[in-house]
N, CA and C atoms of all chains as a GROMACS GRO file, in nm:
protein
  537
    1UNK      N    1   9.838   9.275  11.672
    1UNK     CA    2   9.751   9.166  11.714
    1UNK      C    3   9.757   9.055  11.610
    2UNK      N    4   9.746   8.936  11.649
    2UNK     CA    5   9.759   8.816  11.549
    2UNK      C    6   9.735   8.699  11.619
    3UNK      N    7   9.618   8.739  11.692
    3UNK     CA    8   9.551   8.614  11.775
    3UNK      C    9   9.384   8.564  11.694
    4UNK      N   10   9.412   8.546  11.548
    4UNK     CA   11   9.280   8.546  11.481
    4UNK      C   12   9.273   8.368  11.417
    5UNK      N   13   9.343   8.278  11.505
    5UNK     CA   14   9.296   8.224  11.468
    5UNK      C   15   9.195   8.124  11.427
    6UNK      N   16   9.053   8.176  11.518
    6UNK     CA   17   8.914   8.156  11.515
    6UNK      C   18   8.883   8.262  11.392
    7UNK      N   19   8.893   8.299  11.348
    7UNK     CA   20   8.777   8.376  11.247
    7UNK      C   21   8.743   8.312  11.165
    8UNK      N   22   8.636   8.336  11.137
    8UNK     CA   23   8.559   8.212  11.052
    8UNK      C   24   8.557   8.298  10.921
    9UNK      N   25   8.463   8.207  10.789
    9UNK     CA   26   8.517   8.268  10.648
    9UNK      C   27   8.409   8.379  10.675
   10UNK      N   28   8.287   8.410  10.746
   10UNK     CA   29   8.176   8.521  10.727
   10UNK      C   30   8.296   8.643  10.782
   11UNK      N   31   8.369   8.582  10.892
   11UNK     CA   32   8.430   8.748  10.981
   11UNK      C   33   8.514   8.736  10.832
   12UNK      N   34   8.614   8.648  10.793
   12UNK     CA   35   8.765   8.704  10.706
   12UNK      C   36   8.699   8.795  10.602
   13UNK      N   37   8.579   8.770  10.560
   13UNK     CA   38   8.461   8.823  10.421
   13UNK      C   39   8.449   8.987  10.487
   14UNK      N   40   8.450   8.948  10.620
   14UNK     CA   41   8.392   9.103  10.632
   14UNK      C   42   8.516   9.183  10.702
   15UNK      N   43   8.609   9.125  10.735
   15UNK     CA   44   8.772   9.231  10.707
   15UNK      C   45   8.755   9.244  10.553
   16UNK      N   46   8.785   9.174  10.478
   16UNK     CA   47   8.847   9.196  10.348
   16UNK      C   48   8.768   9.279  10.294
   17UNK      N   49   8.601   9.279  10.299
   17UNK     CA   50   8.545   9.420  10.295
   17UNK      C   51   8.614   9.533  10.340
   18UNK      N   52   8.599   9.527  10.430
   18UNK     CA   53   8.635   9.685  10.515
   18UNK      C   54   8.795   9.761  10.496
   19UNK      N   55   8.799   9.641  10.490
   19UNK     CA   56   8.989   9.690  10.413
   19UNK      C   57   8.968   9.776  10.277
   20UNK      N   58   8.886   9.699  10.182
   20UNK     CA   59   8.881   9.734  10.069
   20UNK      C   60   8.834   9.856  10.067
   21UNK      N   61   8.702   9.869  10.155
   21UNK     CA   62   8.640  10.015  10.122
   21UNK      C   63   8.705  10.150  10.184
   22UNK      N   64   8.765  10.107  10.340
   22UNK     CA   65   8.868  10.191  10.361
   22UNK      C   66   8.990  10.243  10.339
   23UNK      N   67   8.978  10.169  10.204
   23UNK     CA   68   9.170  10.196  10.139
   23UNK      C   69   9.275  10.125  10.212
   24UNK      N   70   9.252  10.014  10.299
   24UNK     CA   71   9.354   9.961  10.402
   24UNK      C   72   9.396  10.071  10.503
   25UNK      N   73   9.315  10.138  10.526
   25UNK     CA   74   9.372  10.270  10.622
   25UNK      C   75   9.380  10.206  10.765
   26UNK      N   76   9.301  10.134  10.810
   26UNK     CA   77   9.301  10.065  10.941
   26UNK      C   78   9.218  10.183  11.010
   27UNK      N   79   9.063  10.171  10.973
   27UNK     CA   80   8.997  10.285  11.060
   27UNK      C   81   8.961  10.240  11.181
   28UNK      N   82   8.958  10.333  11.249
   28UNK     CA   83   8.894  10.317  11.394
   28UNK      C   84   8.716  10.291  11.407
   29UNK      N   85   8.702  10.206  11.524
   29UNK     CA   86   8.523  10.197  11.506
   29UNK      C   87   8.526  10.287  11.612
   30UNK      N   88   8.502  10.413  11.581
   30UNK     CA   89   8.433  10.508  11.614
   30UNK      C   90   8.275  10.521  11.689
   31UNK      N   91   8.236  10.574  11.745
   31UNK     CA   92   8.067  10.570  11.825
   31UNK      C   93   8.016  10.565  11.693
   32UNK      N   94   8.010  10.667  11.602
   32UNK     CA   95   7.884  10.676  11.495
   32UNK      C   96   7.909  10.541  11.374
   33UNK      N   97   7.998  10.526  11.362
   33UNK     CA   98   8.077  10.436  11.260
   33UNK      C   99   8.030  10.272  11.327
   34UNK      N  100   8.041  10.244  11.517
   34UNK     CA  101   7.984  10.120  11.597
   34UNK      C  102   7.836  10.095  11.565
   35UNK      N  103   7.782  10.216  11.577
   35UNK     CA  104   7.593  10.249  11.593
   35UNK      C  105   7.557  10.253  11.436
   36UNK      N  106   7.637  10.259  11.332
   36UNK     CA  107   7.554  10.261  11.212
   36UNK      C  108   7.574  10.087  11.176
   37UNK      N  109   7.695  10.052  11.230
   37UNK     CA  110   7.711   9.888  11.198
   37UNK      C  111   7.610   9.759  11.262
   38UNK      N  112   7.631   9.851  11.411
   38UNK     CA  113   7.551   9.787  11.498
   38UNK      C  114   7.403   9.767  11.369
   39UNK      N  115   7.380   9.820  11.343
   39UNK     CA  116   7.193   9.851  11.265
   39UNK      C  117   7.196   9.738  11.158
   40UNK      N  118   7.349   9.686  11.080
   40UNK     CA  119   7.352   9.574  10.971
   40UNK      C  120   7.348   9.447  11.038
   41UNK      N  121   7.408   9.442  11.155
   41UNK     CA  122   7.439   9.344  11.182
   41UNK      C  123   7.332   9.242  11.264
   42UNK      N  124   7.227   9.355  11.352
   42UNK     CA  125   7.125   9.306  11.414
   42UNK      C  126   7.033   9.212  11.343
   43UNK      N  127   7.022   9.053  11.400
   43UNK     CA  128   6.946   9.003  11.353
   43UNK      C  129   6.787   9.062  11.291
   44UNK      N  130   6.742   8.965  11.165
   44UNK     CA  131   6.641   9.030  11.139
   44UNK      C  132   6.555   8.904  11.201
   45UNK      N  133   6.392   9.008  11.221
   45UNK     CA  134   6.268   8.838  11.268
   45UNK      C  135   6.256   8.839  11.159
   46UNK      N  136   6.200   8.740  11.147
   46UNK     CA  137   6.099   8.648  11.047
   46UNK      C  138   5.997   8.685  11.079
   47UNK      N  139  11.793  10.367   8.630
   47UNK     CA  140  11.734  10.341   8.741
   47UNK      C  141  11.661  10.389   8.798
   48UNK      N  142  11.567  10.359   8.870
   48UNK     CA  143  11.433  10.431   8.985
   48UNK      C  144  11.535  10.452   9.079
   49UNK      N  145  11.539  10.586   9.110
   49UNK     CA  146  11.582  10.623   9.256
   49UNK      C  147  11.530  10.594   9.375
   50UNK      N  148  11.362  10.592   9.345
   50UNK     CA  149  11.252  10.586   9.465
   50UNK      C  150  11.176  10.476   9.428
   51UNK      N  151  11.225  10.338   9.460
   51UNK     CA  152  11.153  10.229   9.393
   51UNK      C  153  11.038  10.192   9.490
   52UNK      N  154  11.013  10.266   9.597
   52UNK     CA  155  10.928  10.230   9.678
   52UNK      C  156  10.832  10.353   9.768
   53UNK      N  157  10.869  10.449   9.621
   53UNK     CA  158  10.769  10.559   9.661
   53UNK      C  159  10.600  10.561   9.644
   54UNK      N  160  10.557  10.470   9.598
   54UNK     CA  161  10.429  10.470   9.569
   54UNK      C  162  10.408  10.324   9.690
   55UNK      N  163  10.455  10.320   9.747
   55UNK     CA  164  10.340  10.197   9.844
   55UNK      C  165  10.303  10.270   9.932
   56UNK      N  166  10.219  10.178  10.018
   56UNK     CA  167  10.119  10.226  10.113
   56UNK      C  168  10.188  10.239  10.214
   57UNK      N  169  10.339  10.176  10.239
   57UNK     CA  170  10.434  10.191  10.358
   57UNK      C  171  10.488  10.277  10.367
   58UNK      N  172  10.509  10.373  10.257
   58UNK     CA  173  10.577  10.465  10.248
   58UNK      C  174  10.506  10.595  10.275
   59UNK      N  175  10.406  10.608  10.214
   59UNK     CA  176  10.218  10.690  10.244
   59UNK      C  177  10.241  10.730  10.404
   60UNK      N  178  10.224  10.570  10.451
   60UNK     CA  179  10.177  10.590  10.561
   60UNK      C  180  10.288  10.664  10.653
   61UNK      N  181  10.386  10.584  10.668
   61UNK     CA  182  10.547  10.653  10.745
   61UNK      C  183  10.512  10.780  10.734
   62UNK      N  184  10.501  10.834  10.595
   62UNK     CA  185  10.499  11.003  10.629
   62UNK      C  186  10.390  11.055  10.699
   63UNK      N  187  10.279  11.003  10.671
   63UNK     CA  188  10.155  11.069  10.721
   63UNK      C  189  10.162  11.035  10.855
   64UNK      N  190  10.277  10.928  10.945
   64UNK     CA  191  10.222  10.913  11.066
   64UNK      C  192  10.338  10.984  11.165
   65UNK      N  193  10.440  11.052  11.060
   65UNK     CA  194  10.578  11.118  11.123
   65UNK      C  195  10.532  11.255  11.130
   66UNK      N  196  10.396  11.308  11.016
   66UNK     CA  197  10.329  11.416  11.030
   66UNK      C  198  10.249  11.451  11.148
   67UNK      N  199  10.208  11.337  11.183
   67UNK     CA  200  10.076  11.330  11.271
   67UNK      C  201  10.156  11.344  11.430
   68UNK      N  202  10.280  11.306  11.428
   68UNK     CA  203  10.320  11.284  11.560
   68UNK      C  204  10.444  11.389  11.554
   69UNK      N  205  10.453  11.494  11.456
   69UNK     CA  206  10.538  11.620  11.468
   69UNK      C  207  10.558  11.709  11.580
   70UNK      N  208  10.364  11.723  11.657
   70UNK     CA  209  10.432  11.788  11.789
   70UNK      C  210  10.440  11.730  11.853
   71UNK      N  211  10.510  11.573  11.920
   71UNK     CA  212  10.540  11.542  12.006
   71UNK      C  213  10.637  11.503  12.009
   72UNK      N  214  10.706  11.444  11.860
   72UNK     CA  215  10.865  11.400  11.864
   72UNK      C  216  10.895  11.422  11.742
   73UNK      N  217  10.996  11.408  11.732
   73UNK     CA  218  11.083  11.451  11.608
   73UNK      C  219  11.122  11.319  11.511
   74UNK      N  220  11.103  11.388  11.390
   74UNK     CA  221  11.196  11.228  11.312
   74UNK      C  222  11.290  11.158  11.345
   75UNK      N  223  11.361  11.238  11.430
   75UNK     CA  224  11.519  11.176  11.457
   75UNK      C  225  11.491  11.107  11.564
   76UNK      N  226  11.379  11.161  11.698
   76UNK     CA  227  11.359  11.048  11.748
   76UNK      C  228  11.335  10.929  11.745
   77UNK      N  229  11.206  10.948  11.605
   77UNK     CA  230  11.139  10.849  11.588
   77UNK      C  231  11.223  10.730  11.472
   78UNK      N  232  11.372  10.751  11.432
   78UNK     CA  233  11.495  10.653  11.402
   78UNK      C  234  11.537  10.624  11.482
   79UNK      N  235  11.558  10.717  11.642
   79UNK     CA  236  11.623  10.623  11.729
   79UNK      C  237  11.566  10.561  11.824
   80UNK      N  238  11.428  10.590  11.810
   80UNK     CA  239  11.352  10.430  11.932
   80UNK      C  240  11.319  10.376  11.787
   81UNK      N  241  11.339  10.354  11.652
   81UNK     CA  242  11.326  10.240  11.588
   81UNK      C  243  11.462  10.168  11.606
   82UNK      N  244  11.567  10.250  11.645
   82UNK     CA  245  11.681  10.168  11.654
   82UNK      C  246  11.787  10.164  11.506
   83UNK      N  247  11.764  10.279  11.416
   83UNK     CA  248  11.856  10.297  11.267
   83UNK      C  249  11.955  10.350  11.329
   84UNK      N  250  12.064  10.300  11.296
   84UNK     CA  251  12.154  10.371  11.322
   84UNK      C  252  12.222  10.483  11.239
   85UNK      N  253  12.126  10.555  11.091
   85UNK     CA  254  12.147  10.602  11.031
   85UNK      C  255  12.026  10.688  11.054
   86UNK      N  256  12.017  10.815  11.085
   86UNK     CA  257  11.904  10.902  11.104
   86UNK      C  258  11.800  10.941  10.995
   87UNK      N  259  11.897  10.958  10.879
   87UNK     CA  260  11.781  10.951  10.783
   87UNK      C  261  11.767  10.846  10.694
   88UNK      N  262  11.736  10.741  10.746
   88UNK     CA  263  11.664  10.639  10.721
   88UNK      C  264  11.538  10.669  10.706
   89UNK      N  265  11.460  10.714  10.865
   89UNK     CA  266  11.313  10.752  10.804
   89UNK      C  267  11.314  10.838  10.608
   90UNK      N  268  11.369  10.926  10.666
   90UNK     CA  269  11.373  11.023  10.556
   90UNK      C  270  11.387  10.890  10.415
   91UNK      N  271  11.420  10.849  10.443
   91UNK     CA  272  11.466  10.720  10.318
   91UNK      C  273  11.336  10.620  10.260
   92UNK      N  274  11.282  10.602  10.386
   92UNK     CA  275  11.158  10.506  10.409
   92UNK      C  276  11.004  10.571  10.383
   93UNK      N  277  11.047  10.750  10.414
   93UNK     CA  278  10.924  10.813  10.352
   93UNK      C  279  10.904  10.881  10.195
   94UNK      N  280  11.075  10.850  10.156
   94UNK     CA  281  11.041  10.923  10.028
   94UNK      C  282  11.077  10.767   9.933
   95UNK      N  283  11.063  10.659   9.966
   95UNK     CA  284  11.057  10.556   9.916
   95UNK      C  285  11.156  10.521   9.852
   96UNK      N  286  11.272  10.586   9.882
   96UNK     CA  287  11.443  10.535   9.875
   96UNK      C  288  11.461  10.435   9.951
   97UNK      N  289  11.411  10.377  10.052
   97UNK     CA  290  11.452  10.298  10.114
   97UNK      C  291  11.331  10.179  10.111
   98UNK      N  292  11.318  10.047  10.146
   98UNK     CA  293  11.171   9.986  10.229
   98UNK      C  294  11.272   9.941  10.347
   99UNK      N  295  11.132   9.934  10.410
   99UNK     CA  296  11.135   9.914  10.570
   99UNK      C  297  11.144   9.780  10.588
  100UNK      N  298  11.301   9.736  10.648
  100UNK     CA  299  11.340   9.590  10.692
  100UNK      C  300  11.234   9.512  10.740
  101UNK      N  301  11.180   9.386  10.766
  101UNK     CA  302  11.085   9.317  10.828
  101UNK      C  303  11.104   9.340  10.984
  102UNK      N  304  11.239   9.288  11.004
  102UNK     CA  305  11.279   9.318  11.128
  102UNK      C  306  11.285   9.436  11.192
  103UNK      N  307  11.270   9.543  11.128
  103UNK     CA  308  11.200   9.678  11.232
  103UNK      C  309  11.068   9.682  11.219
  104UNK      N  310  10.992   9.630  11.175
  104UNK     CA  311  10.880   9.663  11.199
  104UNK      C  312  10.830   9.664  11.349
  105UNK      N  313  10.843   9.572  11.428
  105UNK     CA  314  10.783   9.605  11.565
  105UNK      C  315  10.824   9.743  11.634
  106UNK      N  316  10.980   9.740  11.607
  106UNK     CA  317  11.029   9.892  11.688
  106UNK      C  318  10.988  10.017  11.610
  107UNK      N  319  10.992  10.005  11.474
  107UNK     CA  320  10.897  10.144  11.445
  107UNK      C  321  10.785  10.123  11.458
  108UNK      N  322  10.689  10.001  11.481
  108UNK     CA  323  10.602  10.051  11.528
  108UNK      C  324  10.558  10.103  11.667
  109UNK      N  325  10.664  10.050  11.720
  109UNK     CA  326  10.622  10.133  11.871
  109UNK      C  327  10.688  10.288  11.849
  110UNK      N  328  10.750  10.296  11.746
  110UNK     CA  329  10.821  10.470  11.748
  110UNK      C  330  10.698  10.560  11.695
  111UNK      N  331  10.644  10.468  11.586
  111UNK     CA  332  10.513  10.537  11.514
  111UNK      C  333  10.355  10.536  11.593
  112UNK      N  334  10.401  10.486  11.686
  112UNK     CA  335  10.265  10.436  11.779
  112UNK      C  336  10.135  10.410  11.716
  113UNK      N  337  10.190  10.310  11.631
  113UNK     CA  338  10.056  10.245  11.521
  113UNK      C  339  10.074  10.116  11.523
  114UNK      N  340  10.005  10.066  11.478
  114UNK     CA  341   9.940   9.897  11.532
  114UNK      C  342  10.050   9.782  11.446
  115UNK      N  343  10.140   9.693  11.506
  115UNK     CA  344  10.238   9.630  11.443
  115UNK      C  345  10.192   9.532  11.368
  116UNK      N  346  10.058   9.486  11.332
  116UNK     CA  347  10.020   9.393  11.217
  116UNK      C  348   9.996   9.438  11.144
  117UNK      N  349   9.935   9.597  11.123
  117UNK     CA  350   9.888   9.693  11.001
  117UNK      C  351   9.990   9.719  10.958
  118UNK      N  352  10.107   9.789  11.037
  118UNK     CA  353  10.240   9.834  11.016
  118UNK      C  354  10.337   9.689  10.873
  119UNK      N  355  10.297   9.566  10.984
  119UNK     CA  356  10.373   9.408  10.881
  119UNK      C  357  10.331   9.396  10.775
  120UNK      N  358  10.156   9.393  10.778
  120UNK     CA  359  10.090   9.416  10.624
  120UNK      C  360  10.149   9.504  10.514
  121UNK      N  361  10.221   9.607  10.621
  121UNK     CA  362  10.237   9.650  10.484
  121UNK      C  363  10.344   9.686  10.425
  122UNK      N  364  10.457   9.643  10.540
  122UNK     CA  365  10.558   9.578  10.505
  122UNK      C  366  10.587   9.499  10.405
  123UNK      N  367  10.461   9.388  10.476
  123UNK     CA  368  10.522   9.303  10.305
  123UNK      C  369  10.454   9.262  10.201
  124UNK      N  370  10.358   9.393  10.209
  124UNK     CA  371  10.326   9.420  10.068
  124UNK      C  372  10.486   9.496   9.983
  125UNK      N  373  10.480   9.548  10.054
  125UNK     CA  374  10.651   9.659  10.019
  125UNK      C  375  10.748   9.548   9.935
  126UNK      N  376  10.785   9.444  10.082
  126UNK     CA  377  10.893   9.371  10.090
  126UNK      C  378  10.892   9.274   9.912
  127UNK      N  379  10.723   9.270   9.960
  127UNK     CA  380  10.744   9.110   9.817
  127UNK      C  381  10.615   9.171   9.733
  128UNK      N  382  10.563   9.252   9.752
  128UNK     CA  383  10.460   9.254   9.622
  128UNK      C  384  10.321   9.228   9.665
  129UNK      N  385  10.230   9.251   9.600
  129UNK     CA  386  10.052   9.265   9.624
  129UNK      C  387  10.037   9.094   9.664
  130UNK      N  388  10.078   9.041   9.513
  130UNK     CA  389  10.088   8.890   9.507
  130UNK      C  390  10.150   8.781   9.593
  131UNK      N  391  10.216   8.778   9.599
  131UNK     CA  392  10.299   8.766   9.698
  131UNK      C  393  10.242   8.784   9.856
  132UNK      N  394  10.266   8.870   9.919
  132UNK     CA  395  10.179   8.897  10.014
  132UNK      C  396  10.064   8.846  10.061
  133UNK      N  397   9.991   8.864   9.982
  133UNK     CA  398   9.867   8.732   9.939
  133UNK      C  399   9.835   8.612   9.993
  134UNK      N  400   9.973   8.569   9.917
  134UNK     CA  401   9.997   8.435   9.926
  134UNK      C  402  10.030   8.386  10.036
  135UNK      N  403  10.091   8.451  10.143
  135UNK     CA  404  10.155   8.440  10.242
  135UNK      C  405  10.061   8.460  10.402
  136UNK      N  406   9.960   8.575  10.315
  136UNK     CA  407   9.873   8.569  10.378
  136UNK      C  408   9.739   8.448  10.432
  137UNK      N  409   9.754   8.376  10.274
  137UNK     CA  410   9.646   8.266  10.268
  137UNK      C  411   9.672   8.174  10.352
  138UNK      N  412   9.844   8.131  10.336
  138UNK     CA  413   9.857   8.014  10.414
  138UNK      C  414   9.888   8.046  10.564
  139UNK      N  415   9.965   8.178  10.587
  139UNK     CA  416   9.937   8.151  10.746
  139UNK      C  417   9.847   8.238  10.795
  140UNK      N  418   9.743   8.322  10.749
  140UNK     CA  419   9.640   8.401  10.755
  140UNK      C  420   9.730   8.533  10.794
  141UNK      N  421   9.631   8.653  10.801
  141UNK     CA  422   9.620   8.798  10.793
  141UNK      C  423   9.712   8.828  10.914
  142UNK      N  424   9.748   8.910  10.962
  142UNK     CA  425   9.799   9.032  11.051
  142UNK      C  426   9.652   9.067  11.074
  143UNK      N  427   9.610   9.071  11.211
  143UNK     CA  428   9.465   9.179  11.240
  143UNK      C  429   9.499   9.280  11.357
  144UNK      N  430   9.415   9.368  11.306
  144UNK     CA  431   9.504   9.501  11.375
  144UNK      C  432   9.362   9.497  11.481
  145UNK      N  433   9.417   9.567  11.586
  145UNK     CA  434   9.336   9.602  11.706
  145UNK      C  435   9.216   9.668  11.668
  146UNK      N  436   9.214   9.764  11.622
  146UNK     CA  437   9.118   9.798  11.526
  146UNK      C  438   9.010   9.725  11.463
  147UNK      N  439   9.085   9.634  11.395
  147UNK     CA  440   8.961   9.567  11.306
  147UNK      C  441   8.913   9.417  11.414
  148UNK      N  442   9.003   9.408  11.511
  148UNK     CA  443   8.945   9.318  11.642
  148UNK      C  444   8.830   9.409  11.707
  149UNK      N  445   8.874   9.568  11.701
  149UNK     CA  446   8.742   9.569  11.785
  149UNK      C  447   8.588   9.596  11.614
  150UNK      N  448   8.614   9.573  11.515
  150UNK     CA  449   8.542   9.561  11.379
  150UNK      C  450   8.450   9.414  11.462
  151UNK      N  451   8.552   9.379  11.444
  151UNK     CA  452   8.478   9.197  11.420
  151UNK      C  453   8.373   9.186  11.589
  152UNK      N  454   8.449   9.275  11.676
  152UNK     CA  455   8.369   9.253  11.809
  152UNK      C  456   8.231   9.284  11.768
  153UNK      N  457   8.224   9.433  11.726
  153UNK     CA  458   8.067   9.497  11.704
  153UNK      C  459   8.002   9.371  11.623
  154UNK      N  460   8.096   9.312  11.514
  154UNK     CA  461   7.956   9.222  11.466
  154UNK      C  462   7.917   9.088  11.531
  155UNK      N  463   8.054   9.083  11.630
  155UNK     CA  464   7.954   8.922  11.669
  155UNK      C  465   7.864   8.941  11.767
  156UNK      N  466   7.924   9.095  11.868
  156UNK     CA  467   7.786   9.138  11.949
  156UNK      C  468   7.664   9.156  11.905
  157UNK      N  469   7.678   9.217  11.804
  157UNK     CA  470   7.517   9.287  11.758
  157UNK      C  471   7.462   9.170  11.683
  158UNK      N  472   7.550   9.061  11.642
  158UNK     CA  473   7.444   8.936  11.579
  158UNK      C  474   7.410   8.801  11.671
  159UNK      N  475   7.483   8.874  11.831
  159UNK     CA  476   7.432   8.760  11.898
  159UNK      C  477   7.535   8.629  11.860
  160UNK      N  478   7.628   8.673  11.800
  160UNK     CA  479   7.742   8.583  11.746
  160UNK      C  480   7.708   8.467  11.643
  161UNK      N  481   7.574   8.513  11.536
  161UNK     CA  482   7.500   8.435  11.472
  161UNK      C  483   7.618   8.440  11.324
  162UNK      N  484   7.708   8.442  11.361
  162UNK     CA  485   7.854   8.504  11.243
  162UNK      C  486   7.766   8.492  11.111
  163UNK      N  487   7.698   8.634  11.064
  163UNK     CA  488   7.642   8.690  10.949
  163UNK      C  489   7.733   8.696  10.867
  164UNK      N  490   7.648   8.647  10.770
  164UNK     CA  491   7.687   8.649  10.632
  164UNK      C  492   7.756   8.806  10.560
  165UNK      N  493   7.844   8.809  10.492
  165UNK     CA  494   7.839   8.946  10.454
  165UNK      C  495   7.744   8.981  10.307
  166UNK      N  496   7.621   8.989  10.295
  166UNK     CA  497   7.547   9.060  10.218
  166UNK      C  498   7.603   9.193  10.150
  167UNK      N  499   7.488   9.164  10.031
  167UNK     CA  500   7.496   9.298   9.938
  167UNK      C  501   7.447   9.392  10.008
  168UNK      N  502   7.343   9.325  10.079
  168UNK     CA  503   7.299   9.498  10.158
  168UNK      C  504   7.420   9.576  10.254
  169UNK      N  505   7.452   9.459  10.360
  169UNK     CA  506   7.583   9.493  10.454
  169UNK      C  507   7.676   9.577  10.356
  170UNK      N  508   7.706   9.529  10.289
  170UNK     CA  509   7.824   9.564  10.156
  170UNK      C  510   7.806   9.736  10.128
  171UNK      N  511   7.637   9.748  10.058
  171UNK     CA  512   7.612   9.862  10.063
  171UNK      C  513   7.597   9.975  10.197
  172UNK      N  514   7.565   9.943  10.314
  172UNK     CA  515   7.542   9.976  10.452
  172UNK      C  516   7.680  10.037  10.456
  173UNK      N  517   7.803   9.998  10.460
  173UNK     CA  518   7.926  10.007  10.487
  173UNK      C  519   8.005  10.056  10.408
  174UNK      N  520   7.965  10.088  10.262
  174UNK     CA  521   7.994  10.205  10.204
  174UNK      C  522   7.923  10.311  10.258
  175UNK      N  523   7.824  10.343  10.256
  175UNK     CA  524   7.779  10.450  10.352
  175UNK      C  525   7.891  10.456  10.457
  176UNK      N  526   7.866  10.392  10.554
  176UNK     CA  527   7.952  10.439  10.664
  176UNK      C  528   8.062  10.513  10.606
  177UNK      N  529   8.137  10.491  10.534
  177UNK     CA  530   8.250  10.505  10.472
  177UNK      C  531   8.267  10.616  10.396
  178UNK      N  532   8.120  10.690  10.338
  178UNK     CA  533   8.117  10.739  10.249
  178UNK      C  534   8.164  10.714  10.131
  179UNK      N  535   8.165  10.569  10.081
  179UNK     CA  536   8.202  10.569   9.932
  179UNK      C  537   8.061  10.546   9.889
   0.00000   0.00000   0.00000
């Protein structure tokens, strides 16, 4: 795939995370791995 | 001389671990000839880091390795030219993104309502968890 060229600098910030912490393994988003991200990503209220 | 000047990259790692993974269904020798080598142990060359992997096979081994052909390029040419290098090449015409980390970036623009979040220290920490580091 190499159709990225919309990603903005917050998404490239958060590959270059995930690369890093996964060793560049290229993990899969998995159900438990979707549902624990899903929980960071959900806006917070005020 | 280094015999195996390209035994420690991640291209080489991976080739083996993914010629392991796909042992019961095809064979190495297959998996040189839907890359198209006309030398059979080539893989054998490419996993013990006697060899690196041409740019120009990368798409056909990756369809032999049935793994994702921008993860596969990444790391190619990290191989090909170096950490640095690579980099660089990356900056100006941006990343290889693997299907994978397309469906990464999906979960977060869904779950933020596409409010494209910041990546935080907390996120940062959240995702080691996931990760277990």
């Amino acid at each position: 795939m190499n159709d990225n060229d919309d990603l903005t600098p917050n998404e490239r910030a958060w590959l270059r995370f995930l690369r890093d912490v996964s060793n560049d393994r290229d993990p899969r988003p998995t159900l438990r791995r979707v549902q624990l991200l899903r929980r960071i990503c959900v806006p917070r209220r005020e | 001389m280094n015999k195996k000047p390209h035994e420690t990259t991640k291209l080489a790692k991976y080739v083996e671990r993914r010629v392991l993974e796909l042992k019961p269904k095809k064979s190495q020798l297959q998996i040189a000839s839907e890359t198209g080598f006309p030398n059979a142990n080539m893989v054998t060359m490419i996993k013990n880091g006697t060899s690196k992997l041409a740019m120009d096979r990368v798409p056909s081994m990756a369809r032999a390795l049935e793994c994702d052909p921008a993860y596969l390029m990444r790391l190619a040419m990290e191989q090909a030219m170096g950490d640095t290098a690579a980099e660089a090449i990356v900056e100006v015409f941006d990343t290889p993104v693997t299907k994978n980390e397309l469906g990464w970036l999906q979960v977060i623009r869904e779950a933020s309502n596409n409010t494209d979040p910041r990546l935080t220290g907390r996120s940062q920490t959240a995702i080691k968890a996931i990760f277990g580091r």
